[in-house]
LONUGU-945126 format. One record per residue (C-alpha): chain; x, y, z; residue in three letters; residue number from 1. Coordinates in Angstrom, 1 decimal. Each point is the difference from the previous one (the first is absolute). Example, Ala and Ser with C-alpha at 12.3 -4.5 7.8 and 13.67 -1.06 7.14 Angstrom:
// LONUGU-945126
   timar       px       py       pz   vexza   dokol
       A     12.3     -4.5      7.8     ALA       1
       A      1.4      3.4     -0.7     SER       2
//
This chain:
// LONUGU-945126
   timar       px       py       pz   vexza   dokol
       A      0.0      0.0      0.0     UNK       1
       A      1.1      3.5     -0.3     UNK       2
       A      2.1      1.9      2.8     UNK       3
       A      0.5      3.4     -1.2     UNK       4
       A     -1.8      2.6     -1.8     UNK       5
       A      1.0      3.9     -0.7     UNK       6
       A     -3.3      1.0      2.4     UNK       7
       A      1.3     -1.4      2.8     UNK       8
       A      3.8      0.6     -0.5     UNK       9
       A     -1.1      3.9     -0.2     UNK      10
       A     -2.1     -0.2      2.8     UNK      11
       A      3.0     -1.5      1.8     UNK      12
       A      2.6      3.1     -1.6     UNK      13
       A     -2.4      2.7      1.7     UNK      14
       A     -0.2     -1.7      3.2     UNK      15
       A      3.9     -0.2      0.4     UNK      16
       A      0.6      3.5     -1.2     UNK      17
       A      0.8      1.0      3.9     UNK      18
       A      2.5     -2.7     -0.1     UNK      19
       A      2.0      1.4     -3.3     UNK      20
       A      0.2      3.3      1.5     UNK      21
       A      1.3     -1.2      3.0     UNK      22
       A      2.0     -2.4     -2.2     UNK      23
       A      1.5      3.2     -2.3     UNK      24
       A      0.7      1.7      3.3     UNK      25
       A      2.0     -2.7      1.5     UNK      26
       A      1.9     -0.8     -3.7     UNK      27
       A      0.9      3.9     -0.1     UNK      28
       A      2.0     -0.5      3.3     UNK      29
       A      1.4     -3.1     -0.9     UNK      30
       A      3.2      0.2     -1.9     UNK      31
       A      0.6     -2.4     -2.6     UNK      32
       A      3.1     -2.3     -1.0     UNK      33
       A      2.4      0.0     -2.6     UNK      34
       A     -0.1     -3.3     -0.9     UNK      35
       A     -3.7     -1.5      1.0     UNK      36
       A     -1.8     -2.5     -2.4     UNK      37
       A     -3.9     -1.1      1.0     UNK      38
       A     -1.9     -1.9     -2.2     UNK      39
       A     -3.5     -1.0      0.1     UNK      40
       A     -2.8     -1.5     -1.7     UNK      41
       A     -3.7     -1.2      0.2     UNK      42
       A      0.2     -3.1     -1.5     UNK      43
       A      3.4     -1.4      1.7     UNK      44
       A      3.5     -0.2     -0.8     UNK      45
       A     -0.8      0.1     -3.1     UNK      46
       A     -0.3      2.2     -3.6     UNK      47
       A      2.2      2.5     -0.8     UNK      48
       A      0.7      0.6      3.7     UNK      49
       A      1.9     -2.6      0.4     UNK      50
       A      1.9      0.4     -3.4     UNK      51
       A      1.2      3.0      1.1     UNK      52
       A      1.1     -1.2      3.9     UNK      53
       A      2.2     -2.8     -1.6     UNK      54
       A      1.6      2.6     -2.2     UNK      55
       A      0.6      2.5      2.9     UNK      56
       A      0.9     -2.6      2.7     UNK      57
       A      3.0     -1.5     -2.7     UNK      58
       A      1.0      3.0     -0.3     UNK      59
       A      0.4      0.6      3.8     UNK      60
       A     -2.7      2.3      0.6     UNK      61
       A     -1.6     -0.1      3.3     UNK      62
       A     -3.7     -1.4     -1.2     UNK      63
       A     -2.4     -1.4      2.7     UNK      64
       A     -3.6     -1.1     -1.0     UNK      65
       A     -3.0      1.1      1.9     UNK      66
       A     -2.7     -2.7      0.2     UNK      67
       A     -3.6      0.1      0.7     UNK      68
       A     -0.6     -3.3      1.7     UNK      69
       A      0.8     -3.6      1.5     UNK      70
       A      0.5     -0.9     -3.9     UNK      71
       A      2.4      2.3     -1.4     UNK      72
       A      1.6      0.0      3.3     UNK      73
       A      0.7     -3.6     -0.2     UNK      74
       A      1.1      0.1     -3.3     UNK      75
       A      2.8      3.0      0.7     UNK      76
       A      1.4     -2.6      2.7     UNK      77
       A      0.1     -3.1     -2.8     UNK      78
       A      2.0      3.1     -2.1     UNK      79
       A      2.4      0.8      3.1     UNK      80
       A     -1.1      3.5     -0.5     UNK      81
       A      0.0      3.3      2.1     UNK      82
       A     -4.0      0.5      0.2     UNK      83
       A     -2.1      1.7      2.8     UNK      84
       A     -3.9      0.1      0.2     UNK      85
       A     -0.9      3.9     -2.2     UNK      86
       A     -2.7      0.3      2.9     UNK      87
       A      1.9     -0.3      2.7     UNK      88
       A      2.6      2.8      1.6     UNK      89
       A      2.9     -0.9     -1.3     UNK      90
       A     -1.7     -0.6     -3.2     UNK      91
       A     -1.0      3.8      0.3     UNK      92
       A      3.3      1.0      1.1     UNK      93
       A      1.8     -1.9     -2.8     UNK      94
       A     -2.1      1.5     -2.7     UNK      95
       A      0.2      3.5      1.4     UNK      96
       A      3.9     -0.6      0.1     UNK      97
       A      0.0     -1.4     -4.0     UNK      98
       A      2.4      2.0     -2.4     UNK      99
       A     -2.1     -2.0     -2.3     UNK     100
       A     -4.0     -1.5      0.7     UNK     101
       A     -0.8     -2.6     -2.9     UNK     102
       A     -3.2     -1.3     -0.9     UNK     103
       A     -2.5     -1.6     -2.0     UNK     104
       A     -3.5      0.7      0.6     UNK     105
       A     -0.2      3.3      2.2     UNK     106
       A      1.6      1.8      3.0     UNK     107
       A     -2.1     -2.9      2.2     UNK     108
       A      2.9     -2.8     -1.6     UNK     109
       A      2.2      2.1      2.7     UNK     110
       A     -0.9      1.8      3.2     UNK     111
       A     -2.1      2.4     -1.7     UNK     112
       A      0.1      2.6      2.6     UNK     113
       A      3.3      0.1     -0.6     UNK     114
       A      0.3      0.2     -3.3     UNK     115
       A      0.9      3.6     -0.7     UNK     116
       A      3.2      1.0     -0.7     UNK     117
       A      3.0     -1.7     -1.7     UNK     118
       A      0.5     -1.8     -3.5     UNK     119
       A     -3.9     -1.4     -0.5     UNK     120
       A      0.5     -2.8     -2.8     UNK     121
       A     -3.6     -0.9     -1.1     UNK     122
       A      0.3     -3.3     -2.5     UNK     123
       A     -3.3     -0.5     -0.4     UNK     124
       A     -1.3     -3.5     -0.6     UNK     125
       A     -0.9     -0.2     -3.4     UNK     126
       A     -0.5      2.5     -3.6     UNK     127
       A     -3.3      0.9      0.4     UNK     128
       A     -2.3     -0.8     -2.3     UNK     129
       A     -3.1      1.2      2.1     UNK     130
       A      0.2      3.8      0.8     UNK     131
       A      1.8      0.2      3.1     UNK     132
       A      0.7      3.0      3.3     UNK     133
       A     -1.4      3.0     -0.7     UNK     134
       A     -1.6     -0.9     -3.6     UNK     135
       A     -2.4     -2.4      1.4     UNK     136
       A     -2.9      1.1      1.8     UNK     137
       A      0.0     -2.8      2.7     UNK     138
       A      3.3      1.1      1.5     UNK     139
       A     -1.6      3.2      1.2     UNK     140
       A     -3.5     -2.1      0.8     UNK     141
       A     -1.3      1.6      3.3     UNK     142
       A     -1.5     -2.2      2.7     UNK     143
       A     -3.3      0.5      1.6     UNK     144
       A     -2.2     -1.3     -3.7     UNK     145
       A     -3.1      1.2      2.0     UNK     146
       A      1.0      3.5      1.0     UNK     147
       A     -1.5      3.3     -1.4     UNK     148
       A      2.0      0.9     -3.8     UNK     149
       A      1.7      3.1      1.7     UNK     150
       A      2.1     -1.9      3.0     UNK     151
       A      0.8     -2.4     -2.9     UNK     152
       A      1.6      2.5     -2.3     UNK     153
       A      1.1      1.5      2.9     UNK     154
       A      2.3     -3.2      1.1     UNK     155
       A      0.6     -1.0     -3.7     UNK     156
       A      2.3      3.3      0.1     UNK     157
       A      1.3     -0.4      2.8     UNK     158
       A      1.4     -3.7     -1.0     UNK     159
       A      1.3      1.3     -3.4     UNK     160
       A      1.7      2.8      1.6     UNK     161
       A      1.5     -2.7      2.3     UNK     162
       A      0.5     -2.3     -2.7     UNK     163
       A      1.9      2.4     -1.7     UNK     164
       A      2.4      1.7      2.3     UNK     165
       A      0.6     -3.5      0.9     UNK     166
       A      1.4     -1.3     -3.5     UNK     167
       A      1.8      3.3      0.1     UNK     168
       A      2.7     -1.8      2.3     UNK     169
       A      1.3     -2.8     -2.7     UNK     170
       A      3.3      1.1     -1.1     UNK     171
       A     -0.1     -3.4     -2.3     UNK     172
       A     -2.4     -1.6     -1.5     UNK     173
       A      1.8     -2.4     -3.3     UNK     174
       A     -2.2     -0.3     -2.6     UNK     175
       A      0.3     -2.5     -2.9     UNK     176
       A      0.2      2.1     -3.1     UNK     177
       A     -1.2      3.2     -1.2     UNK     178
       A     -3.4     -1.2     -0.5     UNK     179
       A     -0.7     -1.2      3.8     UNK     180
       A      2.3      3.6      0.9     UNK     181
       A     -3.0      1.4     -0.9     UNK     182
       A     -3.0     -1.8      1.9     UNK     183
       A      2.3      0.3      3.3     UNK     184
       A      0.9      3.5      0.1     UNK     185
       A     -3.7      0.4     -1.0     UNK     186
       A     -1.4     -2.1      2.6     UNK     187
       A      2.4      1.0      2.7     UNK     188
       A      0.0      3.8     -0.7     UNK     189
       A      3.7     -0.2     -0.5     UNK     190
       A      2.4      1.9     -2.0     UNK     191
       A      2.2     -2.1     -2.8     UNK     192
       A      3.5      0.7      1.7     UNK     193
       A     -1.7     -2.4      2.8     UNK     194
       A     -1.0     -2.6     -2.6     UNK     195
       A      3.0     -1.4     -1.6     UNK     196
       A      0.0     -2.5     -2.5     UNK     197
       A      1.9     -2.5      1.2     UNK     198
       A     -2.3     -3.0      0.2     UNK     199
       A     -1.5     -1.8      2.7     UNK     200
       A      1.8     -2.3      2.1     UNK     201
       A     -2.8     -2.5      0.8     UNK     202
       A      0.3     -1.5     -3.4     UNK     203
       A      3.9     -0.1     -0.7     UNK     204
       A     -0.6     -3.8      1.2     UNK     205
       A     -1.7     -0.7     -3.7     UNK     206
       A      2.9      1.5     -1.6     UNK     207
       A      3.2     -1.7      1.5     UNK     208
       A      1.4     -2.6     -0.9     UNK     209
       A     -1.5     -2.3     -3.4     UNK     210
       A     -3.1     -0.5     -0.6     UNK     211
       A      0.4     -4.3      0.7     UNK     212
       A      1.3      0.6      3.4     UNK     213
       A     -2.6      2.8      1.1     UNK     214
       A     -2.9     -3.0     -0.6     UNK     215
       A      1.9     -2.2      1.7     UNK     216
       A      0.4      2.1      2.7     UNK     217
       A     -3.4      1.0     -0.4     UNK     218
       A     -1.7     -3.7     -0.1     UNK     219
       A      2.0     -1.1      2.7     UNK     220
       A     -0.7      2.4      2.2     UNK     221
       A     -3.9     -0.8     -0.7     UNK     222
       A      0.4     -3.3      0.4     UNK     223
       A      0.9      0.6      3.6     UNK     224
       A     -2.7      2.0      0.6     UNK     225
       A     -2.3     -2.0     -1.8     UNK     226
       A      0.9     -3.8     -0.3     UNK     227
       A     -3.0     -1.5     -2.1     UNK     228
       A      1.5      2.2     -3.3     UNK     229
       A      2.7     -2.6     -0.5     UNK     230
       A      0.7      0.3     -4.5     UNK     231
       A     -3.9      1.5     -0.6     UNK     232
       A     -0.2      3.4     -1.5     UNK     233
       A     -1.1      2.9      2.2     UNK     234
       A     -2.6      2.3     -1.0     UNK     235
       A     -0.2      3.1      2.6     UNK     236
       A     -3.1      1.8      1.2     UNK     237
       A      0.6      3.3      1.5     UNK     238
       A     -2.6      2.9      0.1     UNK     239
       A      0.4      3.4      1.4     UNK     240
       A     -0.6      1.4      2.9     UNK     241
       A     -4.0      2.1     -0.2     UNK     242
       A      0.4      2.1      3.2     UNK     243
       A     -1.1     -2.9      2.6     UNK     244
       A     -2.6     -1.4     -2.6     UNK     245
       A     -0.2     -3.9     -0.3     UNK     246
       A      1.2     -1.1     -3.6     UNK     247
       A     -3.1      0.2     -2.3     UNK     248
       A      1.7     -2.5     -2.6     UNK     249
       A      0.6     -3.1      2.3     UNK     250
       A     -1.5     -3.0     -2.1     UNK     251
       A     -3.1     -1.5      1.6     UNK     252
       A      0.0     -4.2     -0.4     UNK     253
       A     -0.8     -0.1     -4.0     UNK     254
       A      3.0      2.4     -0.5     UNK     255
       A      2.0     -1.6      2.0     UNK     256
       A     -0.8     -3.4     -1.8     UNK     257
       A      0.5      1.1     -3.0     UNK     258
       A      3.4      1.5      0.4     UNK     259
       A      1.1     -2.9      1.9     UNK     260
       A     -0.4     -2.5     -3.4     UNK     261
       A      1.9      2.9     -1.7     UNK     262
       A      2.7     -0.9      2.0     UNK     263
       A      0.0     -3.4      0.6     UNK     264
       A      0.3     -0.2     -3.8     UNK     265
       A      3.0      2.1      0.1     UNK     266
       A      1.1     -1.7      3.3     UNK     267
       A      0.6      3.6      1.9     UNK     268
       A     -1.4      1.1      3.3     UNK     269
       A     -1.9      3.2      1.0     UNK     270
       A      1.4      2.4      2.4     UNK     271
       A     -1.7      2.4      2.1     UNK     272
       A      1.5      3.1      1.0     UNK     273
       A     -2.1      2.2      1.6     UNK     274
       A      0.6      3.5      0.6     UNK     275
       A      1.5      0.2      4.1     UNK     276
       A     -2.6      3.2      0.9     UNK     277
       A     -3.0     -2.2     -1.2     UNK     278
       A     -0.9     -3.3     -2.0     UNK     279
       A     -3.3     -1.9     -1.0     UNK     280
       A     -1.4     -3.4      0.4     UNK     281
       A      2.0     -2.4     -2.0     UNK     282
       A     -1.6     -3.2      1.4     UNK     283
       A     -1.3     -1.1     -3.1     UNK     284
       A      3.7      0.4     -1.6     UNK     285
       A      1.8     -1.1      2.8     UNK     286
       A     -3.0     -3.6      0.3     UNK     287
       A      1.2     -0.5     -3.9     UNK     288
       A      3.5     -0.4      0.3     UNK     289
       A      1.4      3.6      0.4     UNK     290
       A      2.2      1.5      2.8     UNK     291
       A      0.5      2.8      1.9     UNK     292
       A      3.2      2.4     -0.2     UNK     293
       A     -0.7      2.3      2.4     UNK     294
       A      2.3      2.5      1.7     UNK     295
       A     -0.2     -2.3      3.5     UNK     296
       A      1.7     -2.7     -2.3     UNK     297
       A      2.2      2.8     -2.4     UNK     298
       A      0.8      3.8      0.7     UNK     299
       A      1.2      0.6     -3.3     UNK     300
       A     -1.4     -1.9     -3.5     UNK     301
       A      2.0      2.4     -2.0     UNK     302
       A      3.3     -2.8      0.1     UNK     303
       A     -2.3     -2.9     -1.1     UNK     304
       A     -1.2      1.4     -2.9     UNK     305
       A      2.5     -1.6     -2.0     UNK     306
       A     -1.6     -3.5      1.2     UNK     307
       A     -3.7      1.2     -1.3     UNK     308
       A     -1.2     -1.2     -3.6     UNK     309
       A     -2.8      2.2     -0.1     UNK     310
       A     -1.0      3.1      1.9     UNK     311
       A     -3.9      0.8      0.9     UNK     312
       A     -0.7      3.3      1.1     UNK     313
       A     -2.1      3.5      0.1     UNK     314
       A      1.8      3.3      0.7     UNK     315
       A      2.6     -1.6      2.0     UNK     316
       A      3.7      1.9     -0.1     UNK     317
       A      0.8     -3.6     -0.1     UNK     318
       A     -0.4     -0.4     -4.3     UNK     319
       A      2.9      2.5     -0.1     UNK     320
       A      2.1     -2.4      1.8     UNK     321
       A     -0.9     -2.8     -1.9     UNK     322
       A      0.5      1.7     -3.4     UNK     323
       A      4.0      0.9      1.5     UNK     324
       A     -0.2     -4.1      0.1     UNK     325
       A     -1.7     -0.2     -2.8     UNK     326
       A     -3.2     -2.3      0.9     UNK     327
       A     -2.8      0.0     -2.0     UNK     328
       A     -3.1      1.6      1.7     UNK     329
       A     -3.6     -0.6      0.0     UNK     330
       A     -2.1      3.0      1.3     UNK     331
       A     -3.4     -0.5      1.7     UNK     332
       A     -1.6      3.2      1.0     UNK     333
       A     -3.7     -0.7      0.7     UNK     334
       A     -0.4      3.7      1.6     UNK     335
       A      1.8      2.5     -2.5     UNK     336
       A     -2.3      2.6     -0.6     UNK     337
       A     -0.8      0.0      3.7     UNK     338
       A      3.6      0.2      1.0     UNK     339
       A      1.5      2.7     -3.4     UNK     340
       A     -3.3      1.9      1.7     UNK     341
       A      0.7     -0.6      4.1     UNK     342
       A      4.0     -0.1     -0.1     UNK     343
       A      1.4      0.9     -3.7     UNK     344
       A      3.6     -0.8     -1.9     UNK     345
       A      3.0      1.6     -1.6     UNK     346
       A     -0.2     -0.2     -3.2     UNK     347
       A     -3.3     -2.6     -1.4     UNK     348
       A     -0.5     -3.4      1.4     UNK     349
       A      0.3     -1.1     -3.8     UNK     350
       A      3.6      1.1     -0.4     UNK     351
       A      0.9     -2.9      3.0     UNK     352
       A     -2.2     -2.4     -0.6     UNK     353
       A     -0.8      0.1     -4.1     UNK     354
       A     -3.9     -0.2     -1.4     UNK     355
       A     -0.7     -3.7      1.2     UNK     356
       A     -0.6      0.5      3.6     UNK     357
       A     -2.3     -3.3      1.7     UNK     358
       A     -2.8      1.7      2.0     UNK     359
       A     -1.3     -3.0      1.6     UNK     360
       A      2.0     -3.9      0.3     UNK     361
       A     -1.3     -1.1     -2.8     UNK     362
       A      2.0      1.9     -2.2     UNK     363
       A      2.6      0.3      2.2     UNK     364
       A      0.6     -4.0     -0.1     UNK     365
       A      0.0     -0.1     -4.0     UNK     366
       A      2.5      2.8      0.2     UNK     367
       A      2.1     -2.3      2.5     UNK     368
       A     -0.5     -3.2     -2.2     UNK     369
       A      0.8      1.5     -3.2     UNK     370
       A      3.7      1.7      1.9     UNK     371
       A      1.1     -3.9      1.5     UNK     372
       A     -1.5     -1.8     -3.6     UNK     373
       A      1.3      2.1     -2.6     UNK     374
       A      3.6      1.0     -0.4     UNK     375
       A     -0.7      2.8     -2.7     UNK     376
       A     -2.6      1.6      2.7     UNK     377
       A      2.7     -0.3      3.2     UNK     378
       A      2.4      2.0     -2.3     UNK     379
       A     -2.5      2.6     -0.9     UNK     380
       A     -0.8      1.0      3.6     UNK     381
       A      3.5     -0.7      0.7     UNK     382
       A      0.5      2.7     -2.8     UNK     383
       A     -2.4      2.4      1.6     UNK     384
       A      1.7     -0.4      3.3     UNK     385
       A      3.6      1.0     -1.5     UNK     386
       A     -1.6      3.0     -1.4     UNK     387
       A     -1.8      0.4      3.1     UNK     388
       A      3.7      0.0      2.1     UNK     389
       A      2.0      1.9     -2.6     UNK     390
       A     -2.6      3.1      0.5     UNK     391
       A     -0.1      0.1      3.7     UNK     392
       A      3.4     -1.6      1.1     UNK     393
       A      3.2      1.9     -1.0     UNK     394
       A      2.5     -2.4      1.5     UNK     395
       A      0.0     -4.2      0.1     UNK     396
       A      3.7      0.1      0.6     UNK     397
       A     -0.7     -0.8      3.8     UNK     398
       A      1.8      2.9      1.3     UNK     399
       A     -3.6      2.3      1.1     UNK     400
       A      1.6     -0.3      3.6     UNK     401
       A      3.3      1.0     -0.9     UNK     402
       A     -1.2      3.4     -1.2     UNK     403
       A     -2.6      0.4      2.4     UNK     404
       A      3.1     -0.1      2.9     UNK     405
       A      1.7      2.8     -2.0     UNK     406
       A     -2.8      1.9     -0.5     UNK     407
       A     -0.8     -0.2      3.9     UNK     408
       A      3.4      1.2      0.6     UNK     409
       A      0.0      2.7     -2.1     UNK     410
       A     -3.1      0.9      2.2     UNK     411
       A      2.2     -0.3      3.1     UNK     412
       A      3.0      2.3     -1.6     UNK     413
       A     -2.3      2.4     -0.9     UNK     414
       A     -1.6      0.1      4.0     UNK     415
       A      3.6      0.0      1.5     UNK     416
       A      0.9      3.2     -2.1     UNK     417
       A      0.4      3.2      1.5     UNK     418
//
């Protein structure tokens, strides 16, 4: 079921707003180091995040990751890693003393009252295809549905005044090529000397090394996590998020039937990654032979994409991933009008996904059978996908991190000078 939605996480910023002034108060006072790294992120040790602590850490940085549970706690120890709870004191203490605060999501992946100040490096989690920040209306969505219209314009201002003299603190925030430059420094309100074009680290895992050893990495890796795979082909569901809305495109029984023959024929297995901040009801996919790949069983899909035959998805960031890969995609988007209308993209839907979108299983399963039965049609959406990667990714050489680092420290020269 879903666990988040933009109401309630706005609801939640106005409540806490005497807790960031005391928060920018107590950061003002606190002078800040030289040489401190903290890293955070809301899904784990994970994304481009972590990318980025294994590049400073090598390099002798002084990089400790602030977690937000039991889980990511646990996982920091099984890394022999400097880590601290981002709630706790020290958590605040560490991120108010941070030359540089890294994360993923928002301010909330650290101690986000003490977030000001400092090198801010937002990574981001994805290029958006779906409007994002400040350019979609749900990030300035006031609580309170069943107050009078004036208190709700009233708090929608206030939240994208907040909103924006927020973003106003990144210092960095990579994008992937001129294209995605755009969207960001739309979306955060950001000038383009913040936005470098250096790529994202998150992906530089489906660029290094050969393709042949990046699936084998890949499969391995997913037969660990999921054993019944064994030599079967893997076809991978994963929607997008819909603001704490169930998925409206989980197959009932028939569907679920139905795509199952599909892939008994082609002897693969179904997949189903649901978004972390809200999912659907996948019985009826799971009861016919499918399996979950949630994030309680995988933080990060982006490094088993290489192991995925075919890709199912809506307006998930995830199809620009896979087309890095490539991997052919299906797209199902059962909701489209509703969601150009409610949320909006860069760009037209068409320009990702082609003129052959599946708006309900049916033609989403044909689409699927016709990619693992027919060679000419795999290379034709492999096609689309490399034209798909060449006009949103400017590097595949597996160095995105490399040139994020330099750009961070050119950030961090340019603070120290006089």
């Amino acid at each position: 079921m879903a666990s988040f939605s933009f109401g309630a996480g706005n609801a939640g910023k106005l409540l806490r707003i005497p807790l960031y002034v005391l928060g920018r108060a107590l950061t003002f006072a606190i002078p800040r180091t030289r040489d401190l790294w903290v890293f955070g992120c809301a899904v784990g040790l994970a994304d481009g995040a972590w990318a980025l602590w294994e590049h400073a850490a090598a390099r002798g940085d002084r990089a400790v990751w602030l977690t937000g549970g039991p889980a990511d706690e646990a996982e920091a120890r099984h890394r022999g890693i400097p880590a601290a709870r981002k709630a706790s004191l020290r958590g605040f203490w560490l991120t108010a003393r941070a030359a540089v605060i890294v994360v993923t999501h928002g301010f909330g992946d650290v101690n986000r009252y003490a977030a000001t100040g400092g090198v801010i490096v937002q990574l981001w989690h994805g290029i958006p295809l779906k409007r994002i920040g400040v350019d979609a209306p749900v990030t300035t969505q006031p609580p309170l549905p069943g107050a009078p219209a004036l208190v709700r314009r009233a708090l929608g201002r206030l939240l994208a005044l907040s909103y924006r003299r927020t973003q106003r603190r990144i210092r960095v925030l990579p994008a992937a090529s001129e294209v995605v430059r755009g969207r960001l420094e739309s979306g955060f309100g950001l000038p383009d000397e913040r936005v470098p074009v250096t790529g994202e680290p998150r992906v530089d895992v489906l660029s290094r090394g050969t393709a042949a050893d990046r699936r084998a990495s890949a499969r391995a890796r997913l037969a660990e996590l999921v054993p019944e795979i064994g030599d079967r082909r893997v076809v991978l569901y994963a929607p997008t998020w819909r603001d704490g809305a169930p998925d409206p495109a989980a197959p009932d029984a028939a569907q679920a039937a139905a795509l199952q023959s599909v892939l008994d024929d082609a002897e693969a297995i179904l997949l189903v990654r649901s978004h972390p901040l809200g999912a659907g009801d996948y019985a009826a996919a799971l009861g016919a032979g499918g399996r979950m790949l949630g994030s309680d069983l995988v933080s990060d899909v982006t490094p088993l994409l290489p192991a995925v035959d075919v890709l199912i998805t809506d307006y998930s960031s995830l199809a620009f991933d896979a087309a890095l890969v490539p991997v052919p995609t299906v797209f199902l988007a059962p909701d489209l009008a509703d969601y150009a209308r409610s949320r909006g993209f860069y760009g037209t839907y068409a320009e990702v996904a082609g003129d052959d979108v599946a708006r309900e299983w049916t033609a989403a399963t044909a689409l699927v059978r016709a990619v693992l039965s027919d060679p000419a049609e795999r290379e034709r959406r492999l096609a689309r996908a490399r034209a798909l990667s060449a006009r949103v990714h400017a590097f595949d050489d597996g160095e995105n991190t490399a040139r994020v680092y330099l750009a961070v420290q050119a950030a961090l020269a340019a603070e120290r000078r006089p």
